[in-house]
Structures are given as C-alpha cells and as structure tokens.
C-alpha positions as CSV (number, residue, x, y, z in Angstrom):
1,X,131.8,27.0,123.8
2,X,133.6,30.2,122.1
3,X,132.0,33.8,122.0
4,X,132.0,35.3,118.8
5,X,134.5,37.9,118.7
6,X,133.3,41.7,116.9
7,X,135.7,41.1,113.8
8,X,134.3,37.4,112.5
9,X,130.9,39.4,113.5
10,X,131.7,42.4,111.3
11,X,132.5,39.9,108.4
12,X,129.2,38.4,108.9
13,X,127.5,41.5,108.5
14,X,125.5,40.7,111.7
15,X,125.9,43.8,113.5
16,X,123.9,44.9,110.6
17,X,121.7,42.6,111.1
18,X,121.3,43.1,114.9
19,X,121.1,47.2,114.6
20,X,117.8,45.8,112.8
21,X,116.5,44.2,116.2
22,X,115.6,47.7,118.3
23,X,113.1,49.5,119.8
24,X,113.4,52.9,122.3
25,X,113.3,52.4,125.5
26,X,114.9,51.7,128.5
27,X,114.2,48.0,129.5
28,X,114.6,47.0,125.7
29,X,117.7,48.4,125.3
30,X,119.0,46.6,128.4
31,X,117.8,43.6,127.5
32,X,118.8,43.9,123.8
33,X,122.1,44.3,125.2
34,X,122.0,41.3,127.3
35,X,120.4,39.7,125.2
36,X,123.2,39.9,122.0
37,X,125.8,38.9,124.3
38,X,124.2,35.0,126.2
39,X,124.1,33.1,123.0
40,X,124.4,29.0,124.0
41,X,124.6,25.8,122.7
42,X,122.2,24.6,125.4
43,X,119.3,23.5,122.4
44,X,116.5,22.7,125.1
45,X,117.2,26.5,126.6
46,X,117.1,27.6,122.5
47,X,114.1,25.7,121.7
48,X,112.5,27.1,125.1
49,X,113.2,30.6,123.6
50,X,112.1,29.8,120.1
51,X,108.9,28.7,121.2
52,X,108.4,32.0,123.3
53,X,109.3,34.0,120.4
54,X,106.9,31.9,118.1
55,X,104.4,32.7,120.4
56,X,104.6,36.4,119.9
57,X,104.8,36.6,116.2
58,X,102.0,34.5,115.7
59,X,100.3,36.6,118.1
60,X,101.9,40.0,116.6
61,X,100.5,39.9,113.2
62,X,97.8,41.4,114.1
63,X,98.1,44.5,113.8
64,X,96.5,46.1,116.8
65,X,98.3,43.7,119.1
66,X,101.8,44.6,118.0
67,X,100.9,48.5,118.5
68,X,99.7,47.7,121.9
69,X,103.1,45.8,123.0
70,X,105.3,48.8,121.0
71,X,103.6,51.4,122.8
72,X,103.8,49.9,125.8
73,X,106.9,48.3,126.2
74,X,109.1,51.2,125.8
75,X,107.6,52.9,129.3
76,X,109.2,50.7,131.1
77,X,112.8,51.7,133.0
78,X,114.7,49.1,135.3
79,X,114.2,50.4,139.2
80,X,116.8,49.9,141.9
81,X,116.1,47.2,144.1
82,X,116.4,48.8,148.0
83,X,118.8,47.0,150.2
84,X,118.2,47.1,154.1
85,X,119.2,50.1,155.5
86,X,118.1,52.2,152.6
87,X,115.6,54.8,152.4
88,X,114.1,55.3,148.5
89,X,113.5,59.2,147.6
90,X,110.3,60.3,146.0
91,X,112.5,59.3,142.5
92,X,113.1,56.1,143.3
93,X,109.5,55.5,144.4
94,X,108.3,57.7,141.2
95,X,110.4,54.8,138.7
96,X,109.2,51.8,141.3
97,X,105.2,52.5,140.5
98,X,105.8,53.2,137.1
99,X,107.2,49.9,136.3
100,X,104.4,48.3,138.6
101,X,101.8,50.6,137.1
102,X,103.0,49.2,133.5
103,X,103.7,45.7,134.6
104,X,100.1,45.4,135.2
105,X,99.1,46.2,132.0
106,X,101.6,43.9,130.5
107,X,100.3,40.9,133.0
108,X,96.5,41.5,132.2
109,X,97.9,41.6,128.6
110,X,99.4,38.3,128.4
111,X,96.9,36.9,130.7
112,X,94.2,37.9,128.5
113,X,96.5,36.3,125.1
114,X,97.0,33.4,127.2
115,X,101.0,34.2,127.2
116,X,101.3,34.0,130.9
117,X,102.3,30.4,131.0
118,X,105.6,31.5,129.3
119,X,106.8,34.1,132.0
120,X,106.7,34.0,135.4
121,X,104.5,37.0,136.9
122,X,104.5,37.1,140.3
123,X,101.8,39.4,141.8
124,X,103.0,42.7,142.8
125,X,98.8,44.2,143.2
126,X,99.1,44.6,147.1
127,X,102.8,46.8,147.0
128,X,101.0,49.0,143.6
129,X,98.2,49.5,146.1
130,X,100.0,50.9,148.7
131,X,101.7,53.4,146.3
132,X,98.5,54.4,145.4
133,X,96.4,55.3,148.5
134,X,94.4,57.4,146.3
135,X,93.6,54.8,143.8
136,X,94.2,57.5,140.7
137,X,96.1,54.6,138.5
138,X,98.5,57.1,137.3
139,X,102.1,56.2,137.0
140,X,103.4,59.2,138.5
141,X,103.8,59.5,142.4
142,X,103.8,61.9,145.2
143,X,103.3,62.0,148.6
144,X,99.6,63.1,149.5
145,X,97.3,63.3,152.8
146,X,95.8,59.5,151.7
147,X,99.5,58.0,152.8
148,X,99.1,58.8,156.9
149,X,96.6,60.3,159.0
150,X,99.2,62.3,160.5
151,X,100.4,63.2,157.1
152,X,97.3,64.4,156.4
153,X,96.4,66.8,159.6
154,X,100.3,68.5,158.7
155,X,98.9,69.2,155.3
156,X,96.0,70.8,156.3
157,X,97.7,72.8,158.9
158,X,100.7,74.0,156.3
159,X,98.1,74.5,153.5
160,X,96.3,77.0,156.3
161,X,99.7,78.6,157.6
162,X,100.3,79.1,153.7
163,X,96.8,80.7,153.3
164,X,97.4,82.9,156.5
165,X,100.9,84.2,154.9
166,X,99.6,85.2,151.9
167,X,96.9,86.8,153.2
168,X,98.6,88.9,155.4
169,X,101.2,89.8,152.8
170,X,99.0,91.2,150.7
171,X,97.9,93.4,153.5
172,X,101.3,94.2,154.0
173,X,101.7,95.1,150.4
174,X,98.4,96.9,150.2
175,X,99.6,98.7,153.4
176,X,103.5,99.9,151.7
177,X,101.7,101.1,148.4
178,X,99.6,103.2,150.4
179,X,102.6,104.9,152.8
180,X,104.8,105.1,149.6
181,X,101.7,106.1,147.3
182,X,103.1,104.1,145.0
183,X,99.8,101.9,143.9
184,X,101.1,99.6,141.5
185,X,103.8,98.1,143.9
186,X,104.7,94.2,143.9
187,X,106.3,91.8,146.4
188,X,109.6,92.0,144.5
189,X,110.7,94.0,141.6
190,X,113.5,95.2,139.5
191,X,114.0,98.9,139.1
192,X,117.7,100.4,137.2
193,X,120.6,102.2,139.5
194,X,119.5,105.3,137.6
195,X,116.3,105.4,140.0
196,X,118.5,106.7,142.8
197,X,115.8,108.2,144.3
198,X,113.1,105.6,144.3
199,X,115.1,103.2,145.8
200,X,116.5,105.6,148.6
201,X,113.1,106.2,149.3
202,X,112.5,102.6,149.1
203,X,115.1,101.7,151.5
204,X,115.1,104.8,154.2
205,X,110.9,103.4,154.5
206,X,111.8,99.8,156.2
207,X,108.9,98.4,154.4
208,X,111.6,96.8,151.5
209,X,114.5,95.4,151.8
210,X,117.8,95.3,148.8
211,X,117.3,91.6,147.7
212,X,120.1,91.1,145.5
213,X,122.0,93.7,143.0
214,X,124.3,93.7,139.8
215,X,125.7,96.3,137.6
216,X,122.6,98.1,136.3
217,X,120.3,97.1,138.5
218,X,118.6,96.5,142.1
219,X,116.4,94.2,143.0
220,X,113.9,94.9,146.3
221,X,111.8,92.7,147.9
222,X,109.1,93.7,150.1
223,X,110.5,93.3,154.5
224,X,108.5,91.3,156.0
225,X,105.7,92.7,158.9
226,X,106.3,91.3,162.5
227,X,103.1,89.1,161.8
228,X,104.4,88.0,158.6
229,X,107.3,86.9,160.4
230,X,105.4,85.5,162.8
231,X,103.5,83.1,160.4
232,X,106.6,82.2,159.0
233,X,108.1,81.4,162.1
234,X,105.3,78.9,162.5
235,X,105.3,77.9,159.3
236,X,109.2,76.7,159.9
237,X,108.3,74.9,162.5
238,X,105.6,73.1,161.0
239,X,107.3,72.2,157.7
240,X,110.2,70.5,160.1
241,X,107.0,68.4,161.3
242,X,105.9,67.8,157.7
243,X,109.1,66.5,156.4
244,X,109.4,63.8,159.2
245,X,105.7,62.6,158.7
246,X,107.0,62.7,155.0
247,X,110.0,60.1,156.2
248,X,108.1,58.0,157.9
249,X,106.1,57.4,155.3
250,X,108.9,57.2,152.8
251,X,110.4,54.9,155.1
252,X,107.0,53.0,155.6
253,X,107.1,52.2,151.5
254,X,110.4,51.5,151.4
255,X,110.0,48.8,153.8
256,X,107.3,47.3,152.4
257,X,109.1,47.2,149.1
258,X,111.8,45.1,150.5
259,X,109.1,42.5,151.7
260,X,108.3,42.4,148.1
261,X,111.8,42.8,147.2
262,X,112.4,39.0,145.8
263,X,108.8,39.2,144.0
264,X,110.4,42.4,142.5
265,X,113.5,41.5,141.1
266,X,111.3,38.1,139.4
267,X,108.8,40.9,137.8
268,X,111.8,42.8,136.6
269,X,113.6,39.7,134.8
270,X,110.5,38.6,133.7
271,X,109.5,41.8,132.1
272,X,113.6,42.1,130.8
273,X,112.9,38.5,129.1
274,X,109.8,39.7,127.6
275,X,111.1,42.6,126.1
276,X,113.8,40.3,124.5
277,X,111.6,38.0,123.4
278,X,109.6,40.9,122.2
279,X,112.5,42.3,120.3
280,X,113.4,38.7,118.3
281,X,109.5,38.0,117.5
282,X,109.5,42.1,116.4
283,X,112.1,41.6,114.1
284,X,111.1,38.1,112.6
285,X,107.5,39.9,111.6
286,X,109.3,42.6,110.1
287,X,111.9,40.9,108.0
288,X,110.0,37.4,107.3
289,X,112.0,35.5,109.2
290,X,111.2,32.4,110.7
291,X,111.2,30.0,113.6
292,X,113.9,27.1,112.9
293,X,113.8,23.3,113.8
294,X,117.0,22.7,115.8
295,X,118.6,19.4,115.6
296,X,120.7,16.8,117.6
297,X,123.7,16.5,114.4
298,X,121.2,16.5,111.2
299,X,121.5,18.4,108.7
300,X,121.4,22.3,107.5
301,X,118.1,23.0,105.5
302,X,117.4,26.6,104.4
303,X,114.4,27.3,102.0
304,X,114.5,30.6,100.7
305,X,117.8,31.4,102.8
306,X,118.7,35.3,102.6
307,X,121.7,37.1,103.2
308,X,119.4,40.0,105.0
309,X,122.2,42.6,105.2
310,X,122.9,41.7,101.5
311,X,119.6,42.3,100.8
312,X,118.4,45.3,102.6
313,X,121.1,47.0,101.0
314,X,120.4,45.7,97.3
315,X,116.8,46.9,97.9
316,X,118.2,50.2,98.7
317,X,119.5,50.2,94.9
318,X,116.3,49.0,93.2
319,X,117.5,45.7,92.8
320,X,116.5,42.0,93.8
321,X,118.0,39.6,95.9
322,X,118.1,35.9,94.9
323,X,117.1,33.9,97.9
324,X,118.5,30.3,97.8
325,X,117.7,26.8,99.0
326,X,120.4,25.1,100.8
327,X,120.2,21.5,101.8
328,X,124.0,20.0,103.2
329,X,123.1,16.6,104.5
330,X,126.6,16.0,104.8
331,X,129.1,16.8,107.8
332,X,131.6,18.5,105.2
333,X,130.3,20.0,101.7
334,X,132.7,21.5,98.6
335,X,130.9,24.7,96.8
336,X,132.4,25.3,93.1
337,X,131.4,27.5,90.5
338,X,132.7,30.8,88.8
339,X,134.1,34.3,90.7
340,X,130.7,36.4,91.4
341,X,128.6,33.1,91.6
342,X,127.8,33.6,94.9
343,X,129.6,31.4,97.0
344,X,130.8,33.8,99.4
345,X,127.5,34.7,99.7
346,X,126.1,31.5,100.9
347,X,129.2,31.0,103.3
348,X,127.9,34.3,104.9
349,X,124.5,33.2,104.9
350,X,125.1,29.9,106.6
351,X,127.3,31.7,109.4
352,X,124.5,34.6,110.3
353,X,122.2,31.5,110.1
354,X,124.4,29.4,112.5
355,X,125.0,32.4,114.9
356,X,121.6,33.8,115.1
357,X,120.5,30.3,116.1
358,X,122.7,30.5,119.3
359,X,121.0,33.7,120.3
360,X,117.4,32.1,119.3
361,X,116.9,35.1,117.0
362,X,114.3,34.5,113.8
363,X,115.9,33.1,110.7
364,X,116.1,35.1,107.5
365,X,114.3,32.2,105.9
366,X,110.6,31.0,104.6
367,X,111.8,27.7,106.6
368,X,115.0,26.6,108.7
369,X,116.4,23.2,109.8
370,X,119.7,23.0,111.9
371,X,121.9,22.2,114.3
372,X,123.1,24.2,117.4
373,X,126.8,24.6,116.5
374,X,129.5,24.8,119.5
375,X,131.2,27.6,117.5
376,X,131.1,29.3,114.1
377,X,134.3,30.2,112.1
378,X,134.7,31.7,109.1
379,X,138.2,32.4,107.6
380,X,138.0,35.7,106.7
381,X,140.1,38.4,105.2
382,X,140.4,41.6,107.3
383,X,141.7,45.0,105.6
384,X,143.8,45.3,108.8
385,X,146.4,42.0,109.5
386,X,149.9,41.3,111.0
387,X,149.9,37.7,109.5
388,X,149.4,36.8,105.8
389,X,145.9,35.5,104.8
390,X,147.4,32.3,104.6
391,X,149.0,32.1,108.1
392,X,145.9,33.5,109.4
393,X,143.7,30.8,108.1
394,X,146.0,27.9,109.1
395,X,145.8,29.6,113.2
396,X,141.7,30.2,112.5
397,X,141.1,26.8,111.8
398,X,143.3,25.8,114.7
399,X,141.6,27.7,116.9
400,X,138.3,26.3,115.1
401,X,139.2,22.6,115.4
402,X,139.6,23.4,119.6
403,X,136.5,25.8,120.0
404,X,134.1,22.9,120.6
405,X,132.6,19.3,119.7
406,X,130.9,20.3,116.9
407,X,131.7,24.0,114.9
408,X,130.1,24.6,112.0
409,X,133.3,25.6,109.4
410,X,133.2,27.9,107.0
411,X,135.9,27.6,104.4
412,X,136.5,30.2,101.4
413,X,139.2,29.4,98.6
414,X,141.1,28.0,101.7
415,X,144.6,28.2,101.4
416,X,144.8,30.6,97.9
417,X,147.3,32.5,99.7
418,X,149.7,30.2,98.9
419,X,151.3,28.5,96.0
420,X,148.6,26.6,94.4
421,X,150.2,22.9,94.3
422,X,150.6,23.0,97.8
423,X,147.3,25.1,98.4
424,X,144.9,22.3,96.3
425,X,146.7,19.8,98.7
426,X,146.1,21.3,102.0
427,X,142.7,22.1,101.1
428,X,142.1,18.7,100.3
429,X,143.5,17.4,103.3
430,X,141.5,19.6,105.5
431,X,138.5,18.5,104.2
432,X,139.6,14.6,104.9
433,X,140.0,15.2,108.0
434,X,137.2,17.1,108.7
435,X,135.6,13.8,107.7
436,X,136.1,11.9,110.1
437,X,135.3,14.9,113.1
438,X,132.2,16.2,114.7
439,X,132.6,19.2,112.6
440,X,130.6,20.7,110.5
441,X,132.3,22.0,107.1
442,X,131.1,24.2,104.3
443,X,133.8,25.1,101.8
444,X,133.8,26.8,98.5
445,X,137.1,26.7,96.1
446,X,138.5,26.9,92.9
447,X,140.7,24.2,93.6
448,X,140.3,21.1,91.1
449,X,141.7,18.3,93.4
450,X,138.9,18.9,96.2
451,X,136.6,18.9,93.9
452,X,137.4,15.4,92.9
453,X,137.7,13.9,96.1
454,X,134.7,11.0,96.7
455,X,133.7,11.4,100.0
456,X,133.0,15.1,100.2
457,X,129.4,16.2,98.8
458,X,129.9,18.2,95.8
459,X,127.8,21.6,94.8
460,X,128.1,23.9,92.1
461,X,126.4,27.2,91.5
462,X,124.4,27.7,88.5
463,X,125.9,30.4,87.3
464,X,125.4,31.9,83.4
465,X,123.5,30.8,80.8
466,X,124.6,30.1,77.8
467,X,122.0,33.1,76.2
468,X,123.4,35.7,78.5
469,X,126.8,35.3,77.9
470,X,125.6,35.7,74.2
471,X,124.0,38.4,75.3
472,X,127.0,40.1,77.1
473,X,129.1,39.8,74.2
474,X,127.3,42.4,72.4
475,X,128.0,45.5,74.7
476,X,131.4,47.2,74.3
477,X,131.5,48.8,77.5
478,X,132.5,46.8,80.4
479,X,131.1,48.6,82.9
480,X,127.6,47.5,81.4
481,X,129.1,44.1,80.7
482,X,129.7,44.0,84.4
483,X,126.1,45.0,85.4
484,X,125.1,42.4,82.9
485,X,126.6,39.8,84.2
486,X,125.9,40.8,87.8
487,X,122.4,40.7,87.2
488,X,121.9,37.7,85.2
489,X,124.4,35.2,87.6
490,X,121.9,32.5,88.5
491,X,122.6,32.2,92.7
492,X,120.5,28.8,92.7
493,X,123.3,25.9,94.5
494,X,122.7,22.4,92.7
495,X,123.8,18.8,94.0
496,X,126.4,17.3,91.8
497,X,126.2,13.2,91.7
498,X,128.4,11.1,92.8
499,X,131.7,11.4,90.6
500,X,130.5,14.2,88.2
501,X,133.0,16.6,87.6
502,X,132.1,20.4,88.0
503,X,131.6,22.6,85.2
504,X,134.2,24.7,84.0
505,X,132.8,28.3,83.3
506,X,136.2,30.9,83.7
507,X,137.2,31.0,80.2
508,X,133.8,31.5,78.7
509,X,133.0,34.1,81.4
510,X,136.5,35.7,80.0
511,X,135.4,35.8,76.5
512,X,131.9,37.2,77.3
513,X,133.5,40.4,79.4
514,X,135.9,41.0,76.0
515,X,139.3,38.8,77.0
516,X,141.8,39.7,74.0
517,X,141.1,36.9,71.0
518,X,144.9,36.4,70.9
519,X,144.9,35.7,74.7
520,X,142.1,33.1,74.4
521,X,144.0,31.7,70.9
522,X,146.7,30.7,73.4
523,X,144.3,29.2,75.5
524,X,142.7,26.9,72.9
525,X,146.0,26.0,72.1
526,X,147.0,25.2,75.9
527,X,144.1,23.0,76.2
528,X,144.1,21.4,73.4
C-alpha cells in the first residue's frame, strides 16, 4: 500500500475537499490531522469506520443533536499523560478535569443515543471526583480547603494573618496622614520630581519609603510599622506551610491520576476517534454525501457522483453542476467523446471517490458502490516538471503497476505526448494488459484504435445536441459561443454495445464555434 503523495492530491482537488471537513478546536484538529494521514486498504477496519460515521449522521440530522455535539466537542484539548516521577502544576490539573469534566457529558451523551457500543468509554467518575472535592461541576480547577484537612486549617490561618495585615495597615496609614496632615494619603502613590518638597518631607518622616523612580517621577510606598512587619514575618512563615500542604496535595492528585493513567489515555483515543468520526459524519450531512458499500473486486457504482470541489466552485458563479451516474462493471473501461465533454471530470471524480474511501470519509454521492483500491494513480500534468508529460506518464504507471494488488488507474489521453501512431499503440497496449491484472483502469482518449479494441468496455459522453449546435451557430461572438457550449455539454456517460463505434463530434463542434468554411471545405474533401 502507497500514500498519496500532496501533488496527485492537489490534482484531485482533495485538499479542497478536505479544508471542507473542519471544526475549531483542539482535539478535532488533532484528530483531523491524524486522521487525513491513516487511510488503509484494511475494508473490515473501513466498513468498521463507515458504520460509526453512519451512525452519527443518521443521528445528526436532527438539528438539536448536531448543535449539541458542535458545541461541545470543540472544549475539549488533549492533556499530558504524567509519567512516574512527575508532579502536574495547577495547569496541567486545570486541562486534566476539563477534558474529564467534558468527557462526561460526551459519555452520558452517547449513552443516552445508544452510541456507546461504538467507542470504548472507560469510567473516569471516581478520578473527576477527586478533582472536585467541592462537587461545583465546573471545569475549571483550583486548589481549595475541601482537598486536605490540613489544607484547610493553613487557609484559615493565612486568610486571618491577611485580615490582621490589612487591618493594621490601615492603622498605619490612618496614623502617617495624621503626623504628615496630609488626609488623603494612600499605601503607594505617584507624585512628579517637581514636588521636591513633598517628597523630602516624605522621606526625612520614616513612615514612606522611595519605591521605585524614573525620569519625571517618584513613586513612595508607605514603610512598613514594626507590627506590620511582624504580621508579615508570620505571614512568610505560614505561606512556606501553605505551599507544602499545597504539594502534597498536588502530588496526592497526581498520583492518583497515574492509577487511572491507562483508563486515561483509552478516554483520550476514544474521544480523538469520536471527534474524527464526528468530523466525517459532519461533513457527509453538510455536502450530501453518503455512506458507500465496499466490495471484495466488484464493481464502481456512483449514482449522482459529484466532483464537490468542481461544484462548490460552480455554485459560487451561479451555475449548476451536472451530477453523473457511473457504473464500470469492468476491470478496465475506455471514456470517448469531444474536448469539454467531461471526461476529465469523471477521472477526477472516480479518484476523490477512490481516495476518500481509504480514509472512510462520506461519498459526494446520493449512493456509492466500490472497491477498496491498494493505490490510486492518476497521470496528471503538473505546471512544474523535469520530464516531458510523456516520460512522466510512462514512470507513473510504472510506479502504479508496483504500488499494490489492485490500484484503481486513472488514464487521461494516455500517451498524447507523443507522436500519435505510436501514442494510439501504447495506449492500446496498456489497456491489454491491464486486462489480464488485478488492476482497476479507467481511461479516457481520443485515440481511435482503443476505442475499437473488443475486450475493453466502451463509454462515450453525451455531449451536444444536434439543436444546440444549431443554436451556437447563430452567435458571432465566441466568447458567448463558448459559454454556450459550456453550458449546454450534456455530462451524462452512456454504455456503448459491444462493437459500436463511438460517435464522431470534433468537426461539427468546429463548425458550430465558426471554423473557416474553406478549412471545413478541405475537410469534406479529406473524408470523402
């Protein structure tokens, strides 16, 4: 089995198509992530997945449902897991009971939708419990009095020592306005270096202290009394107290968070699955996608196949996108038809379909039947290349042939880049081969010999009708003969039977956009 590499992925348009499968958050965009890069050929894993995501969408469209899981999904982060020896900070904790704190409401979710049986949630109540003491349910955390009993006799004490400071320094304050008669005094203040008497007087009294200064000004802050410093003395002291009752109990937590530490890490995956499987069954509601049958080696059958990145982007000009049945029973199939029929288009199709199978993600289709390919390739033309098209295609399909039992390949005018004799042959000797493989070929030419060859199933596009290449006749300009004939190509794929040769459409397509009469004079003549 092959990864897909980023350019055969560009020219599938399916980075489009995954920027489509997103949500905020923290735990979906990891799992997104992971999630775009495991795609298998394992079909019992795939159909596992597919029925997890069916699942969800079925359960999603209502309405309220879906806003419960997107507003609750994207609290949740991805904690560190302690190792022994560790000891987790009041951060560490905080993202810990958040993710249990939303984990529960996630469980009791798909407990209640019966969706349980599809995840395993192992039960994390007891650890949430103990990073609760106060039983508040909030996700936030901090250390409180409910955590020790020696935790809380240190608060009590520092929240008196704290009371007895203040007290007394605002008898200390009361006491320097007085002897400085300045009444409107505060614990620290600002004054400017032009007050050069105020703040000698300030200073030469004891009862404030120069704090800090810069260029323009001085900043005093009131000295503290000998039973100010005193309390503070003892307040010290008992803050030292505090912050090892605060350690044990930090320690206390952490420990018990490593006994829970494997039912941890299965909570986390479980909730990273979720959130993937989320994702997919998101995106299949929103783009009307659907749940595929995967086969063994049967055939590819698309109802109402669409190109989505094609399409979102026609819809962004006002204009409608042709969805298309595709049914190829056979191992290798030959597209024909005329330039701007839409053959490309189906190619494309057929590879986003094929890939987004291997990552179990919704089809763009009303229904899907197909196999799990090995590998998908697609011989493609990049702006950007060191070889010619042609030698590129001969080392894609190479590489193609070797990438697994059964690839699903995607051929497009195969071999035009070279002289057309020898082009029409290789292409038909490709596809004979590809007979008698595993493999799994869709090809589209212009080529007449593979076109004629017996054992290959034969398609053609619909193209034009005979009324609207009438019709394009009668504009002069060919930018609207363009549009025209844009918008009145008929994308439906038809079967050809056995032996039928495929229409010929070129030179009638020529004439409609305004090809020179003496040009197509010559052409009569030619054929004739």
């Amino acid at each position: 089995m092959v990864a897909m590499n980023k350019e055969l992925r560009k020219a599938l348009a399916l980075d489009q198509i995954f920027e489509l499968i997103t949500l905020e958050g923290e735990m979906l965009s990891q799992a997104r992530h992971a999630g775009l890069k495991a795609e298998t050929g394992d079909i019992n894993r795939l159909r596992a997945d597919y029925a997890r995501i069916g699942d969800l969408m079925r359960l999603a469209t209502d309405n309220a449902r879906l806003r419960k899981l997107e507003s609750l999904l994207p609290h949740f982060g991805v904690p560190a897991i302690p190792q022994p020896g560790d000891l987790l900070g009041m951060g560490e904790l905080f993202e810990i009971k958040s993710f249990i704190y939303h984990y529960r409401q996630l469980v009791a979710f798909c407990r209640e939708h019966k969706l349980n049986k599809n995840y395993d949630f192992p039960e994390l109540e007891a650890l949430y419990k103990k990073l609760d003491p106060e039983g508040l349910n909030l996700p936030s955390f901090r250390l409180c009095p409910a955590f020790s009993a020696e935790l809380a006799k240190l608060y009590g004490n520092r929240d008196e020592l704290q009371l007895k400071l203040k007290t007394q320094t605002a008898k200390d304050l009361k006491a320097a306005a007085k002897s400085l008669e300045l009444p409107h005094l505060k614990e620290e203040f600002v004054i400017s270096r032009a007050r050069k008497d105020l703040a000698d007087k300030l200073i030469a009294s004891g009862l404030y202290h120069l704090a800090s200064e810069d260029i323009a000004n001085l900043r005093f802050r009131l000295a503290e009394s000998e039973e100010s410093a005193q309390i503070t003395q003892q307040l010290a002291s008992l803050l030292k107290a505090v912050k090892a009752a605060e350690e044990k109990v930090l320690q206390s937590l952490t420990d018990n968070i490593l006994l829970a530490k494997e039912q941890l890490k299965v909570a986390i995956e479980s909730v990273s699955r979720f959130s993937w499987d989320f994702l997919r069954a998101e995106f299949g509601i929103r783009y009307h996608c659907c749940i595929p049958k995967l086969n063994e080696a049967g055939a590819i059958r698309l109802k109402a196949a669409r190109n989505l990145a094609t399409q979102l982007c026609l819809e962004q000009q006002d204009r409608q996108y042709q969805a298309q049945d595709l049914d190829f029973g056979s191992r290798v199939s030959l597209i024909t038809g005329p330039n701007m029929g839409g053959k490309t288009n189906i190619l494309v199709t057929l590879g986003q379909h094929a890939q987004m199978a291997r990552l179990a993600i919704p089809l763009a289709s009303k229904a899907a039947e197909l196999p799990v390919f090995d590998h998908v390739s697609y011989n493609y033309n990049p702006h950007q290349e060191n070889l010619s098209s042609f030698g590129r295609e001969i080392i894609g399909l190479k590489q193609a042939l070797s990438a697994g039992q059964r690839s699903l390949i995607l051929l497009d005018e195969f071999a035009k880049g070279t002289n057309p004799t020898e082009g029409e042959a290789l292409s038909s000797a490709v596809l004979l081969h590809l007979l008698g493989t595993d493999h799994y070929c869709v090809a589209a030419t212009h080529f007449t010999a593979p076109a004629m060859l017996k054992d290959i199933a034969q398609y053609v596009m619909a193209g034009l009708k005979e009324d609207s290449l009438a019709k394009l006749a009668e504009h002069s300009d060919l930018a609207q003969r363009l549009k025209l004939l844009s918008e009145a190509m008929d994308y439906r794929l038809i079967r050809l039977k056995k032996n039928q040769a495929p229409p010929m459409a070129a030179i009638r397509i020529a004439r409609a956009l305004g090809l020179p009469k003496e040009i197509l004079d010559i052409l009569e003549g030619i054929n004739d």
